[in-house]
N, C-alpha and C positions, 0 to 999 in steps of 0.2 A: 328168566330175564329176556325180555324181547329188545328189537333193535330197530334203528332208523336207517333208512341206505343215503349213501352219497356215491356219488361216482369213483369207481378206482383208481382212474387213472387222473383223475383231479379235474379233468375236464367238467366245468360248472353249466351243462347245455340245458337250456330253460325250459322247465314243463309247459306243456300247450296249454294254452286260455283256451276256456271256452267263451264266443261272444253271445250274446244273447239276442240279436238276430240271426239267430244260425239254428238248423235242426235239434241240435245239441240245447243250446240254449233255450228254446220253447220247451224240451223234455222235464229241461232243468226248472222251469216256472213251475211243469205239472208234480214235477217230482215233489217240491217243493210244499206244493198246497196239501196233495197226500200226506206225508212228513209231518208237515204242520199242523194235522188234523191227530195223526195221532196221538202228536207231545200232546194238544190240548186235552186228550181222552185221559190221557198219562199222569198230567197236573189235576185234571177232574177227578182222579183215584186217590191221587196223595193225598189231593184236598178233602177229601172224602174218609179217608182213614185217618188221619189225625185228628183231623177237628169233627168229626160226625159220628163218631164209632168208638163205644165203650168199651174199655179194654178190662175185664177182670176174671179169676182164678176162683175155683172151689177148691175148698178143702173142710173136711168134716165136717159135712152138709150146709156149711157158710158159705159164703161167697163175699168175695176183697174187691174191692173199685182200685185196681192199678193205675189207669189214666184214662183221663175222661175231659176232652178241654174245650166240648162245646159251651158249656155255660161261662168259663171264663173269656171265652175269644163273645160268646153272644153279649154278655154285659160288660166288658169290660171296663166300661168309664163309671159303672155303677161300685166292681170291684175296686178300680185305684180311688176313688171317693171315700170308700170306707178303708182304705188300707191308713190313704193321707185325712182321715178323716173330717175333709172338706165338707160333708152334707152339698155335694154342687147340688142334689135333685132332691133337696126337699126330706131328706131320708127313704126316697121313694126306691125301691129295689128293681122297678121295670124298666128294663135299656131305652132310652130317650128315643127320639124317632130319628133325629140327626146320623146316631149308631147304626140303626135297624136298617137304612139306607147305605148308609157311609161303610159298612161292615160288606153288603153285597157285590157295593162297588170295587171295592180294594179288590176282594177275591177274583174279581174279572177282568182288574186290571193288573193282577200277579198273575194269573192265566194266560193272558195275550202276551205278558214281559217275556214269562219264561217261556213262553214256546217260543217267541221270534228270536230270543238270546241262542235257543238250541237249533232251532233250522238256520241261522247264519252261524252259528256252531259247528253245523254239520255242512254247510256249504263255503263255507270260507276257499278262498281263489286259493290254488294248489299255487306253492311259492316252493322251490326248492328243498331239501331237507335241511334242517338246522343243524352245523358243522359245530355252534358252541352246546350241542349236547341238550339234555335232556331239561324242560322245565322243571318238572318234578311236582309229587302226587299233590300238595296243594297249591296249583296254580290251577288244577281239576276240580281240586273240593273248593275252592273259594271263587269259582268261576260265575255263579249266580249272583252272591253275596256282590261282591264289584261289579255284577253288572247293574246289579238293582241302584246302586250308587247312581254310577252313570248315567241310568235312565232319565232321571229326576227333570232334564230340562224338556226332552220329547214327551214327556207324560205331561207337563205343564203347559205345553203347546196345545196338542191337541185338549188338552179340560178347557184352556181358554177360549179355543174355537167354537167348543160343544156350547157352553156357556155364553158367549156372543151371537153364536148362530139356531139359537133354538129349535130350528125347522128339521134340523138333524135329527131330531130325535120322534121328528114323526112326520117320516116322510112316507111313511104306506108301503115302504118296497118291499114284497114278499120273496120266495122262490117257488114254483109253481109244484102242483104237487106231486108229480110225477118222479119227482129226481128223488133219488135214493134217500137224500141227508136231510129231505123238504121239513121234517117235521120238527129234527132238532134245531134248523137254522131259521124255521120261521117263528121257532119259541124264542127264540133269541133275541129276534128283528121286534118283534109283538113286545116284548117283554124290556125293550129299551136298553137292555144289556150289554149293547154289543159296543157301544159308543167308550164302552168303559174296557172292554176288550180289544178296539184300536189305540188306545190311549194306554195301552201295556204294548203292542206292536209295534207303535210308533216311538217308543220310548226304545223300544230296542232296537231301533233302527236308525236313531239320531246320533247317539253317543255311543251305547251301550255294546254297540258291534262291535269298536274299538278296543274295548274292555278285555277282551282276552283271545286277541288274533293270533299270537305267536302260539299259544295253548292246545286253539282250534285246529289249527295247520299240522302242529305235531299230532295232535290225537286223529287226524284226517291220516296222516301218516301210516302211522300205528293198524289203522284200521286197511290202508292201504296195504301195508305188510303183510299179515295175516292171510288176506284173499292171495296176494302171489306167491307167499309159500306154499299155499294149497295149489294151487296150478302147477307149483313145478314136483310137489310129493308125488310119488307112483308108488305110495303105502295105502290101501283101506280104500275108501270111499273117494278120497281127493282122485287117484287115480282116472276117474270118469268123469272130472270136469275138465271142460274145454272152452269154458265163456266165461268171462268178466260178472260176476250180477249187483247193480247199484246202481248211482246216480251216475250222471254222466260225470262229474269229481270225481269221484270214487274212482271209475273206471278209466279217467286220463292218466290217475295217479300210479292203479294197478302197470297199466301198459308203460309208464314208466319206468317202474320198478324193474317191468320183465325182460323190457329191451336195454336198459343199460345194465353195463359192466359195473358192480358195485364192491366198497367195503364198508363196516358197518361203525353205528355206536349206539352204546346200550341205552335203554327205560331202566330205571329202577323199577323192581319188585313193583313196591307199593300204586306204582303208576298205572301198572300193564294191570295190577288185580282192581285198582279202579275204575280203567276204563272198558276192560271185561265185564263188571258185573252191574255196569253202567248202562253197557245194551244189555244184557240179559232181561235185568228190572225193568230196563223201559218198556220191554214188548210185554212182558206180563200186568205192568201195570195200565197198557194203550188197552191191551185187551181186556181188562177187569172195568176202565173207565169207560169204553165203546157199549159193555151191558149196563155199565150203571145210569147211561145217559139215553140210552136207546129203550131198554126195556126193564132196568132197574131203579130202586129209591127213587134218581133226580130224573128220572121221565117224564117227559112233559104229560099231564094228565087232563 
């Protein structure tokens, strides 16, 4: 069971803002775009194993197709046709072109949602510790689910725009080749993709921020915790840390922690093992999506 601090002696003294013209705040931007580059690596993995990647078992010299959901997510209006057996295409079994498009788009615009859902996730303004206790493990698991709700009106904004403003989508802007990411971010730019990746962004940043601030700030918390109980252990490895390491969040929240007098109140179980194995997954999947984009399958060729 892990815990959240409040002040012991009741005293409510406010954690420090960071402004954003301020040194702190310029970190906070770079931190940010880092961050935000690897959830998208992270989303490019998941998207990648579920829907791209055959899942099956041998046994006695057989082999069983377990799960396999590229043909169903690639045809889909061809499948609910024949399920509701509308014949909409004729009887024709090839996904329309409307699909073949519209299927691209979606995927890059759940890409942009859920990353900007998770970097204002992870940056959410440090507010105090929460005194009525713990949200509890699905306000964690169902933190995407609502935010995608939410989205709906900043994802309709910007499609409108793209859609009234055409020249968006072919404006020339490259990144030059030099720069380290030039070749993934000019596949993107080249390949008109990207319009549909702000229109997941933008969507999480209209409404969808909203969507699970009190969640965000507790799991900011939590993670907060963790780093200052390591600072003050003098068992194992922690013993040799003497610096803060994060965002600049992170690190107002930690120095809170260590400088005030605190007494505590618990996470449940199921909370602490969600949002433990929440990073864990993320970095292994940032790092499995960095090779599959960069130099694996979905590299630009």
């Amino acid at each position: 069971m892990s815990t959240a601090a409040i002040p012991l002696d009741g005293r409510r003294t406010s954690v420090p803002r960071i402004r954003l013209f301020s040194w702190l705040g310029i970190e906070s931007v770079a931190w940010a775009f880092v961050i935000g580059h690897l959830v998208k690596w992270a989303v490019d993995a998941l998207y990648f194993l579920i829907v791209q990647v055959k899942y099956s078992v041998g046994y006695n010299g057989s082999t069983y197709q377990v799960f396999y959901a590229k043909d169903a997510w690639d045809r889909a209006p061809n499948h609910i046709s024949n399920v509701l057996g509308l014949h909409w295409f004729g009887g024709s079994q090839v996904a329309p072109q409307f699909w073949v498009t519209g299927r691209h788009d979606a995927r890059d615009v759940i890409i942009g949602l859920v990353t900007g859902v998770i970097v204002t996730f992870l940056f959410i303004k440090p507010r105090l510790p929460d005194e009525s206790g713990d949200v509890g493990a699905w306000s964690y698991v169902l933190a995407i689910p609502k935010a995608l709700i939410y989205a709906v009106p900043g994802i309709a904004i910007v499609g409108v725009l793209a859609w009234k403003l055409p020249w968006l989508m072919h404006h020339g802007w490259h990144v030059p080749s030099g720069v380290a990411v030039a070749t993934e971010v000019n596949g993107y730019i080249a390949a008109g993709t990207w319009i549909a990746l702000v229109m997941g962004l933008a969507g999480s940043q209209v409404f969808a921020r909203f969507a699970n601030r009190r969640s965000a700030d507790q799991a900011q918390w939590f993670y907060a915790e963790r780093s200052a109980a390591a600072l003050r252990s003098d068992q194992g490895l922690n013993r040799l840390r003497t610096r803060v390491i994060g965002t600049p969040a992170h690190r107002v929240r930690v120095h809170w922690l260590l400088d005030s007098q605190t007494r505590v109140t618990a996470h449940s179980a199921w909370s602490v093992r969600i949002l433990t194995a929440a990073l864990a997954v993320g970095i292994i999947l940032a790092g499995f999506g960095a090779w599959l984009t960069i130099a694996g399958p979905a590299a630009p060729h």
